[in-house]
Structure formats: structure tokens, C-alpha cells
TORDREN-35517 format. One record per residue (C-alpha): residue number from 1; x, y, z. Coordinates in Angstrom, 2 decimals. Layout:
# residues N
   num      east     north        up
   NUM         X         Y         Z
...
This chain:
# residues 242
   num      east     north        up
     1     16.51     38.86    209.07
     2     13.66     38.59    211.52
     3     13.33     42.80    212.07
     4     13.61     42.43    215.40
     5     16.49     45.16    215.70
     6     15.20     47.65    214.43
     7     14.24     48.77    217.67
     8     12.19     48.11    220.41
     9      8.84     46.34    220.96
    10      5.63     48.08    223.39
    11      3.62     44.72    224.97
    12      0.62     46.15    226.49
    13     -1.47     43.34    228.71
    14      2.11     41.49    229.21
    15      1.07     40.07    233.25
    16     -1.20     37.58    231.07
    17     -1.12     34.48    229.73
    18     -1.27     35.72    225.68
    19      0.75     38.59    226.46
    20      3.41     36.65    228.77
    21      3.77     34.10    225.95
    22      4.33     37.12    222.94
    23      7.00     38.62    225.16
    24      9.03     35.32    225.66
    25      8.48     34.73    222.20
    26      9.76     38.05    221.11
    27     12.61     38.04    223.48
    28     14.01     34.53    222.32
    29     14.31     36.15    218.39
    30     16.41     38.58    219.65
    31     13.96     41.46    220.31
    32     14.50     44.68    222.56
    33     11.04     44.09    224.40
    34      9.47     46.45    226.87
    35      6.57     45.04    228.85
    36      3.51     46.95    230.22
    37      0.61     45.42    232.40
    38     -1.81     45.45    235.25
    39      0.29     42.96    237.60
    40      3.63     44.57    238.75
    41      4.65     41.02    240.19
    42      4.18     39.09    237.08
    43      5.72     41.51    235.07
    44      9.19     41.96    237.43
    45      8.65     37.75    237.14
    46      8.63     38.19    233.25
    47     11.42     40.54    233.32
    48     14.04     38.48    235.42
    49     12.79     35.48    233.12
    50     13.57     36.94    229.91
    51     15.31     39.99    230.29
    52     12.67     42.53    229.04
    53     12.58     45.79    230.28
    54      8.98     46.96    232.08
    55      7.01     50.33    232.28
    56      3.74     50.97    234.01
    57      0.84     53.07    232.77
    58     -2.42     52.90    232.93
    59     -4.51     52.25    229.53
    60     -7.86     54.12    230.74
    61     -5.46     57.32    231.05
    62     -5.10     59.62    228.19
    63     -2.14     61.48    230.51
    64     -0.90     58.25    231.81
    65      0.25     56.85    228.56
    66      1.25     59.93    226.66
    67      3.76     60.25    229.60
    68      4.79     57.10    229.40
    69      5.09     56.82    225.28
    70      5.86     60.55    224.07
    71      9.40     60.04    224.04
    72      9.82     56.73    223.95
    73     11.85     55.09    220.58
    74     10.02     52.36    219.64
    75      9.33     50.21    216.71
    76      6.61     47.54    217.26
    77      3.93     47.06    219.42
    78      1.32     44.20    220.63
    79     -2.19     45.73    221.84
    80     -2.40     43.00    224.11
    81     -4.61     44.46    227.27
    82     -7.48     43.77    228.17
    83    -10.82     43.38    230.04
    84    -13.28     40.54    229.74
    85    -16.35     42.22    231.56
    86    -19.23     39.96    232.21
    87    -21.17     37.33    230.17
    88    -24.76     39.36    229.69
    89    -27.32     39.61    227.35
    90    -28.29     43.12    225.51
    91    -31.29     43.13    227.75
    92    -29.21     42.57    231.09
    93    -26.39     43.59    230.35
    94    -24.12     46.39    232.74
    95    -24.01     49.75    230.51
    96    -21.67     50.65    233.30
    97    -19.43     46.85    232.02
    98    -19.60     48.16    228.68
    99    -17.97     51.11    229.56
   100    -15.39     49.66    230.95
   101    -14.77     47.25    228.50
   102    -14.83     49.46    225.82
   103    -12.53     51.84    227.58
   104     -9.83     49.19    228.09
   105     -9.99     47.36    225.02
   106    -10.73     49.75    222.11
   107     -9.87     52.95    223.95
   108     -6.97     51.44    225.58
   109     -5.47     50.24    222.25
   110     -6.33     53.44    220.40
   111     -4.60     55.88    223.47
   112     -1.35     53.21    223.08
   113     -1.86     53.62    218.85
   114     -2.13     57.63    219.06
   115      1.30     58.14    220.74
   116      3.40     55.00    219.74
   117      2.68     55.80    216.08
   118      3.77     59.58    216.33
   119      6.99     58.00    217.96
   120      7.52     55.63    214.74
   121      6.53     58.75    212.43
   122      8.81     60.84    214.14
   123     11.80     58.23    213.79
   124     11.22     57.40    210.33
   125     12.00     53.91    209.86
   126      8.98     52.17    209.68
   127      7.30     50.03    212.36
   128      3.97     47.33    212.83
   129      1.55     46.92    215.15
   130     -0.27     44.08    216.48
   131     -3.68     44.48    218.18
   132     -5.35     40.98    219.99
   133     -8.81     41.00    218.96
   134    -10.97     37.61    219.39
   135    -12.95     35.57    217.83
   136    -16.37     37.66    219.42
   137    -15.69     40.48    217.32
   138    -16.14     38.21    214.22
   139    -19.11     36.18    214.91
   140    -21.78     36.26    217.40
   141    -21.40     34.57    220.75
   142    -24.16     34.33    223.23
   143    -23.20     36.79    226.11
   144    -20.88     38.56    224.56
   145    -22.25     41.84    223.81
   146    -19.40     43.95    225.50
   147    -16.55     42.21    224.40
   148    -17.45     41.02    221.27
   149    -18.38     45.01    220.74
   150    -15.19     46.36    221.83
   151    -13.31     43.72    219.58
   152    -15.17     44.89    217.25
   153    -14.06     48.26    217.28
   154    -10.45     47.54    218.26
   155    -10.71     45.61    214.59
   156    -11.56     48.64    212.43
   157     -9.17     50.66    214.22
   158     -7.17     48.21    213.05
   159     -8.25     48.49    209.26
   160     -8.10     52.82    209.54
   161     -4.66     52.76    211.38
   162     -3.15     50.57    208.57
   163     -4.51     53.37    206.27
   164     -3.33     56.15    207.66
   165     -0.10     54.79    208.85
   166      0.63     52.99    205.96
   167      2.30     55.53    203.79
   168      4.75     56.04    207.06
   169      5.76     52.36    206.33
   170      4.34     51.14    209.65
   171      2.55     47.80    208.94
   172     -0.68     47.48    211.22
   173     -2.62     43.97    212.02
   174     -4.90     41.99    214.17
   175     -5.40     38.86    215.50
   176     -8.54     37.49    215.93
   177     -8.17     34.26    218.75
   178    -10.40     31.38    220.09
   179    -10.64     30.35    223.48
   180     -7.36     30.13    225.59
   181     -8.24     27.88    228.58
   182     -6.55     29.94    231.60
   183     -8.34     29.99    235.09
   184     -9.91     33.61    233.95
   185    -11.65     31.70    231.35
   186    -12.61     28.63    232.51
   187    -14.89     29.78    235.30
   188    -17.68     30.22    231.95
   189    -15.93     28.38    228.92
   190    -15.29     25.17    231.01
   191    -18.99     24.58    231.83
   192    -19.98     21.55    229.99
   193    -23.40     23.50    228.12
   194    -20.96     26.05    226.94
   195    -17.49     23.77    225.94
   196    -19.58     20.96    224.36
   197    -21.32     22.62    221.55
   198    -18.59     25.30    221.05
   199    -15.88     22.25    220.56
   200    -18.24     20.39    218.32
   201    -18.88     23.46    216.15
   202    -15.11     24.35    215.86
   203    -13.28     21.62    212.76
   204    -10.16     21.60    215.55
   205    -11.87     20.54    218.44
   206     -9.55     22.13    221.16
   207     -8.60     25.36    222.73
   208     -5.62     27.45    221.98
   209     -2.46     27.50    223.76
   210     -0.84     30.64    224.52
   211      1.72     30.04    222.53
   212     -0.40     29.46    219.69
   213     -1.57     32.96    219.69
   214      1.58     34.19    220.40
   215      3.44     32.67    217.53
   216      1.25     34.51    214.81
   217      1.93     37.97    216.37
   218      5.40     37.46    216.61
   219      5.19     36.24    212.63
   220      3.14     39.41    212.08
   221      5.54     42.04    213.62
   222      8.32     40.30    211.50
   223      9.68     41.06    208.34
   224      8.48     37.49    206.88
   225      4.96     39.87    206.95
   226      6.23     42.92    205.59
   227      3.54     43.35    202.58
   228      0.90     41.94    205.25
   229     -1.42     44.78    206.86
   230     -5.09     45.95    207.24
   231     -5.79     42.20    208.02
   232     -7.83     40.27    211.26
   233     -6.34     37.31    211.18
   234     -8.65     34.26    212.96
   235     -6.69     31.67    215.34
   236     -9.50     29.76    215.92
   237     -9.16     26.24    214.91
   238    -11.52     27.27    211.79
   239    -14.39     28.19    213.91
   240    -15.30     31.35    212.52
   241    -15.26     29.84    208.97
   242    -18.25     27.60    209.79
């Protein structure tokens, strides 16, 4: 049995490509899948697609998404939103970026944490969470001192929610990707002094696909993982482990 009925399944950051892919994914095992993100278009295109149910909120509101998740059943969910900022230095970079990037990526995931979890305590029957980390909270990268920070963050939450949530039998994980080559990415990633040494460094030698990521998180919420939590798992074509 996959676990996928025990009830439903919160995708934050679902209008994107990682996101998109988890919730196609999910749906195709059988999953009750609600979808939540920034584009309403994509997401009513996701929805007629695979049948997944939508709800808007906004992840920078405290109100907004203890409206939206107070009294809302649900079992899983995938931390999937996000904000990429800018590609600065710690001497140039935007405190006013970080802010943002913290608040939508480790904010963000905690706010969605705070009230899904109560829902899964209050229910009784167990649950997991995924959060989508990256590869920047586990190394270095040159530029990356907002998002790898926030990813950063968004990991230990990670570590003290499967703590305290474990003895409520809810499961709680990260994943930890490489580079997915969409258009949002490729405007820095695809510059030759940037992809060339990265590719050469990494023992794969080529981006992710979305579906790459996705696959892991959907392993992760399922019952094949049910004695994995508290880990940050890299999908990075073994470039953190050089």
C-alpha cells in the first residue's frame, strides 16, 4: 500500500515546475491532492490536468494560511514554494532580498508546518511532510547568500519538526536538489562560466529533471519511507559529496 489514502496531500509552490511535477506524480498513485501556488492559471491548468483540487493563500501571511489550513483534514504535505531572490555577494547583497527570501522560503514553510501539523495532531493518524530544500543550503555556492541561507534554515526546521512531531507519528523530511534547468534558472545557471565548472565538478554531469525531484518526494511521503525522517536528502547527481 502506497499511503496515499489516508487522506489528503497540501502542495505548496504547485504553479512550478518541481511542484507541478510532485502533484502529477502524487495524483497518478492515487492521492487526494490539493494544490496551492502563486499562479492561479497554472494551477486551474494543473487541476483540469490531473484532477487535484486548488486553494489559494498567501505564504508571507500568518492570517492567510491559518484561514486557509485550520480546518482543513489533511495528511501529507510538500513545502514546495518558493523565492529565488538575486545572485549577490555578502558585501552587495539586498538585506531587503534576504528578507524576502527568508520570509517565503523558511517562514513560508514554517507558517504551512505550524497549522498543517496541528490538523494531523488533531486527527490522529499520523502524517509526513516534505520540505524542498537545495543543494545551497548544503554547500557553498558563489552568490547564494540568501537562498542558500533560507535553505538552510528551512533544513533544521526540518530536523526540529521531525522531533517534535515525531511522537504524533507524523514522519518529517527534506530534499535537498541540484539545478533544474527551467527558464527561471537558466537566465544565471546557463551562462557558460557558471554551467561549465559546476557540470565538471558534479560525478553526473547533467541537470535534474523535474521529475527527478519529484519522484523522491513522492517516495518520501509514502509508506515505503515510513521509518525514514529527520533526513536532507541530496538529488544532486553526487555533487555535494565532492
Amino acid at each position: 500500500m502506497s499511503g496515499f489514502d489516508k487522506g489528503p496531500i497540501l502542495v505548496t509552490g504547485a504553479s512550478g515546475g518541481i511542484g507541478g511535477a510532485t502533484v502529477r506524480q502524487l495524483c497518478a498513485a492515487g492521492a487526494d491532492v490539493i494544490a496551492n501556488g502563486r499562479n492561479v492559471e497554472a494551477l486551474d491548468a494543473l487541476a483540469k490536468e490531473t484532477g487535484c483540487k486548488t486553494l489559494p493563500f498567501d505564504l508571507t501571511s500568518e492570517d492567510s494560511v491559518k484561514d486557509a489550513l485550520q480546518d482543513l483534514d489533511l495528511w501529507g504535505v510538500v513545502n514546495c514554494g518558493g523565492f529565488g531572490g538575486e545572485i549577490a555577494t555578502p558585501m552587495e547583497t539586498d538585506i531587503d532580498v534576504f528578507d524576502k527570501v527568508i520570509n517565503i522560503n523558511a517562514r513560508g514553510a514554517l507558517l504551512v508546518t505550524k497549522y498543517a501539523s496541528q490538523s494531523m495532531v488533531r486527527l490522529g493518524k499520523g502524517g509526513a511532510i516534505v520540505n524542498v530544500s537545495s543543494q545551497a543550503s548544503l554547500v557553498a555556492l558563489k552568490g547564494h547568500i540568501s537562498y542558500g541561507s533560507s535553505k538552510a534554515a528551512l533544513d533544521n526546521i526540518t530536523r526540529v519538526s521531525a522531533m517534535e512531531l515525531g511522537p504524533h507519528g507524523i514522519r518529517v523530511n527534506g530534499v535537498n536538489p541540484t539545478v533544474v534547468m527551467t527558464p527561471m534558472s537558466a537566465w544565471y545557471w546557463a551562462r557558460p562560466e557558471v554551467q561549465g565548472p559546476f557540470l565538471e565538478t558534479m560525478p553526473l554531469g547533467r541537470w535534474a529533471t523535474e521529475d527527478e525531484i519529484a519522484a523522491p518526494i513522492v517516495f518520501l511521503l509514502s509508506d515505503g519511507a515510513s521509518m525514514i525522517s529527520g533526513v536532507s536528502l541530496p538529488i544532486d547527481g553526487g555533487f555535494t559529496a565532492v
